[in-house]
N, C-alpha and C positions, 0 to 999 in steps of 0.2 A: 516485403510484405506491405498491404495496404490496408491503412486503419481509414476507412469511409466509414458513410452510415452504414446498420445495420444490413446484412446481406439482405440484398433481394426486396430493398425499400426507400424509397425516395426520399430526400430532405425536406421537411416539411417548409412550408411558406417561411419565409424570413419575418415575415407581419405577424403569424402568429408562436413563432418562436419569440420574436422582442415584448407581444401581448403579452405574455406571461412571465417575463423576467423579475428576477429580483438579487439585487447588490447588499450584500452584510459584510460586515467586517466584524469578527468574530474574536473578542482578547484570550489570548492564550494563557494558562493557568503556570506552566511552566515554559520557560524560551526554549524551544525546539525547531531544531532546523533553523541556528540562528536569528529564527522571526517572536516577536512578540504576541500577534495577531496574524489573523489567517482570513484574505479575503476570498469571497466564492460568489458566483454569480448561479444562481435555483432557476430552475425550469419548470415550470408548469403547463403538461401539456394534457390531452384526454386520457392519457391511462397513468396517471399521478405528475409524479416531482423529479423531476432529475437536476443535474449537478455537471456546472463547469466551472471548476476551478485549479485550472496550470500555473506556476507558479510563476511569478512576474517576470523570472530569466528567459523562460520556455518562447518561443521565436512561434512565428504563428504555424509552420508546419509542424511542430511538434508538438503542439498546442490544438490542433483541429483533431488529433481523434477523443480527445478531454469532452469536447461539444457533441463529436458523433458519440461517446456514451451518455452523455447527458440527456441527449435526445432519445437513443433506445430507450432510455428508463420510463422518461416524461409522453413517448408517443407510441412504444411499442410494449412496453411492461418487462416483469421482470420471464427471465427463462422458468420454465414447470419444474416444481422441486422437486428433491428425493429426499430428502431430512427436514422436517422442522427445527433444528436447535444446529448449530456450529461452533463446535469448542475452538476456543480465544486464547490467547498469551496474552499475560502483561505484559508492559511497553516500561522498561527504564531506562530512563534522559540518561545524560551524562552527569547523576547529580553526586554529592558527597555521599559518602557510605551511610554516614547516620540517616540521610535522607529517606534509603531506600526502603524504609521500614513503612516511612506513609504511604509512600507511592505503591509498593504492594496491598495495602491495605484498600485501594480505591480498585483491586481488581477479586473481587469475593472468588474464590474456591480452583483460582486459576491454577495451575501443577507446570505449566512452561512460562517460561518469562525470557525476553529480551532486553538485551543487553547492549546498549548503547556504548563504543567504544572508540578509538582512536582521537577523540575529538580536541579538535586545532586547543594549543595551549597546554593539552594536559600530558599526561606520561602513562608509561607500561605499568607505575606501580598504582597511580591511580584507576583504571582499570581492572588490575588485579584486585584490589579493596575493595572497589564496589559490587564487581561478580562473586567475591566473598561474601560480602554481605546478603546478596540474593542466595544464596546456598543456605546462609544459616536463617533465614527467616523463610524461607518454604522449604526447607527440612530436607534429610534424605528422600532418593526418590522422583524430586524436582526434573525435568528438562529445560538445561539452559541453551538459549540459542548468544551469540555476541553479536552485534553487526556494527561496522566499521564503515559504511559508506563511503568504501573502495578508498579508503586515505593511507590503507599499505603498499610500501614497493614490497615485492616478493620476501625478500631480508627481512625488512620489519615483518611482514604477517608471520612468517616464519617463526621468529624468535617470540613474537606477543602469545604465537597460538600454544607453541610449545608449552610455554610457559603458563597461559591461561588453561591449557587441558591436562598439563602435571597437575595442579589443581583441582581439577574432576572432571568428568566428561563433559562435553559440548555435544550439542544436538546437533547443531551446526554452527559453522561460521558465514555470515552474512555478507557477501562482497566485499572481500578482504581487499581487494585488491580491485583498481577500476576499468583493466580492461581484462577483454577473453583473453588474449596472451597470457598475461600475469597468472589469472585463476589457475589456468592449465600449467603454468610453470610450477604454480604454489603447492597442486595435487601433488605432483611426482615430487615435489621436495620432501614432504609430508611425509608423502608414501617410504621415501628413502630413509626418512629418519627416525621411522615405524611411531607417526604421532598420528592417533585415529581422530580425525578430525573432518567430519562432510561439509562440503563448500556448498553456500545457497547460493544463487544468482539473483541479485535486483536489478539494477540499474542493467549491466548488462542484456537485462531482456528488456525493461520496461521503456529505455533509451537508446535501442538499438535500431537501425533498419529494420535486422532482420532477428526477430526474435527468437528464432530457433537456430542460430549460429552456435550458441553459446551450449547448446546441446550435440551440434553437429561437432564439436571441437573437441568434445569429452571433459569438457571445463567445471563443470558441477553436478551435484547428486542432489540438489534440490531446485526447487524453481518460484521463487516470487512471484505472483503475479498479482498485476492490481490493472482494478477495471478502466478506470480512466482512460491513462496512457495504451490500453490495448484496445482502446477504442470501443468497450461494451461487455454486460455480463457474459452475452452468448461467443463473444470472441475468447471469453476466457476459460469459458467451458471445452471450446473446440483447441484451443492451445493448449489445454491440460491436456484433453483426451490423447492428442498428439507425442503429448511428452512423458506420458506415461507409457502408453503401448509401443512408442518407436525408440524410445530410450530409455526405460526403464526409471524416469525421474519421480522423486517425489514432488508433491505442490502443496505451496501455501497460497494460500489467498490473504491477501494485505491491505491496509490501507492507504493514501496518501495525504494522511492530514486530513480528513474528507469530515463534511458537516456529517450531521445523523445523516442528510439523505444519499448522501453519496457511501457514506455505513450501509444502507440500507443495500445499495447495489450491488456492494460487496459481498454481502451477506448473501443475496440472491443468488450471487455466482457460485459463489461454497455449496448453498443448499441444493442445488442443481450437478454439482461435479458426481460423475458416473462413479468415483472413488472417493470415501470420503477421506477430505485431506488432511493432512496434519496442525495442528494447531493454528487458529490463520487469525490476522494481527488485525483484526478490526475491531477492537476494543479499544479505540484511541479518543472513544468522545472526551473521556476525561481528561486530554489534555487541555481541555478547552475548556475557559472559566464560564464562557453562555455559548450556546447551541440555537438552533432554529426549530428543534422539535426537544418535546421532554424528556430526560434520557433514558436511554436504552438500557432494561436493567444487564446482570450480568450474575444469573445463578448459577451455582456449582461449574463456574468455569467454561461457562455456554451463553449463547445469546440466540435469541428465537428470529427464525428468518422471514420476518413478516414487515408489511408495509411501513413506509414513512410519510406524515402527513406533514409539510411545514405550518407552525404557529403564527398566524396573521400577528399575533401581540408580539412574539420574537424575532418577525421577521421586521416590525415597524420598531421595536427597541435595537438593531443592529445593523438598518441600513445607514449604505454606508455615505460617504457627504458627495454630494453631488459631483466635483468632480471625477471621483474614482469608478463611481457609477457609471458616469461618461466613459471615462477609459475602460470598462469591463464591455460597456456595450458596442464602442469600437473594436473593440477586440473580441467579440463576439460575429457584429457583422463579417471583419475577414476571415475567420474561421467559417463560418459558414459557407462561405463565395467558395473558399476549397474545398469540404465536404460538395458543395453541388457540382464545382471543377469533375470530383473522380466520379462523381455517377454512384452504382451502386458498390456495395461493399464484398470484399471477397472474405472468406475463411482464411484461415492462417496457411501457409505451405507448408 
């Protein structure tokens, strides 16, 4: 699959993509994803703000469709919606139980919450504890998702899920497991041990070649998708559509860490899906102690899919020290040099 620009539209000038850049380094409220702080490089182009920020591992091939959605947002706008509002899940860290009381508190009226799991250091009974604790503070009722960031071999998901869905149901499990092999091993282990438990796919699609492998495999029943890495809101909308009608999968729309404006993309993608999705995880401003835009509220469990403007004051209290800025903008330029390499953009296969 090819994540270019936008189908059927040219990379704009390099001069006035660096014309309107801007470097923030954003502290993080809780350490997530190992990181303290989350840096992200804003796009301002004529149809608002967009967002490239891949994460400093991500190699620049993996990394150029981050900039081709950044550029959709900021030069072509968001896709025509079908919903104003898109119901959200809360997001919990891998924190202590007692914790998990504030940190639902910071998501008003949400009914699904994620559940952060497997994470380096800790054990099975600590995550049994803390998905307990989410049970009893959003009540019966609740839809719990867990996600694991592919850190089970098939054994351990196995036995964590078991054991986390004796417990109560799961909505699903979140890439238990870090390749398609695995996922597909882990169904039928599942299935054989009569533990009803739906597999999501993240990384699998969103770090894949080929995004629909992971559908072509029969490996999961639900599907992550976040705009960045698939190169744009309209690439997400046409992946869904794909993976609903040719495999019958369910879709979340998610985030990656993303400022409000990169929220904002996401949001646009959801609000546009021909089907509306299932709970989709872009409610994550709050992990972040400062933002570049005022935050996004989050009523009765929804968030309205309407534009983001970055704050000249938040964006001059958060840029970030001149080096890094250098390295966001190097790494900006090669990105771009491949988005113009492949030409125009294709739709998913």
């Amino acid at each position: 699959m090819s994540h270019g620009p936008p189908a059927g539209h040219a990379v704009p000038a390099l001069d006035d993509v660096l014309g309107g850049a801007a470097v923030v380094t954003l502290p993080l409220g809780v350490r997530f994803r190992g990181l303290d702080e989350r840096e992200a490089l804003l796009l301002r182009g004529p149809a608002g703000w967009g967002e490239f920020a891949p994460f400093a591992e991500y190699d620049d091939a993996e990394s150029a469709p981050w900039l081709a959605a950044g550029l959709e947002a900021a030069w072509e706008g968001p896709p025509a919606p079908l919903r104003r509002r898109v119901e959200v899940n809360a997001t919990v860290p891998a924190v202590h139980p007692d914790a998990v009381a504030g940190v639902l508190a910071t998501f008003p009226g949400c009914t699904t919450a994620k559940v952060k799991v497997a994470q380096r250091g800790q054990r099975l009974t600590d995550d049994l504890a803390r998905v307990a604790a989410v049970r009893d503070v959003l009540g019966p009722g609740a839809a719990v998702r867990v996600d694991a960031n592919g850190g089970w071999s098939v054994a351990e998901a196995l036995a964590a899920l078991s054991a986390l869905a004796g417990a109560g149901p799961l909505q699903y499990a979140e890439q238990p497991c870090a390749t398609v092999e695995g996922l597909s091993a882990l169904r039928a282990e599942l299935a054989a041990a009569g533990a009803v438990v739906p597999i999501a796919a993240d990384e699998s699609i969103r770090r894949a070649a080929d995004p629909v492998a992971v559908a072509r495999a029969g490996a999961a029943d639900v599907a992550v998708l976040k705009v960045p890495p698939l190169g744009g809101a309209r690439a997400v909308v046409a992946l869904a559509a794909m993976l609903e009608d040719d495999f019958g999968m369910r879709v979340v729309v998610s985030s990656a860490l993303d400022t409000a404006v990169g929220i904002g993309a996401g949001l646009a993608a959801a609000a546009a899906l021909s089907r509306e999705p299932l709970a989709c995880g872009l409610a994550t401003g709050s992990l972040l102690a400062r933002d570049v835009a005022a935050p996004r509220r989050i009523t009765g469990g929804a968030m309205e899919a309407d534009a983001v403007t970055a704050s000249p004051a938040l964006l001059a209290a958060s840029a970030a020290p001149r080096e890094r800025r250098d390295w966001w903008l190097a790494r900006l330029e090669r990105c771009w040099a491949l988005l113009e390499e492949q030409g125009r953009g294709r739709a998913p296969r």
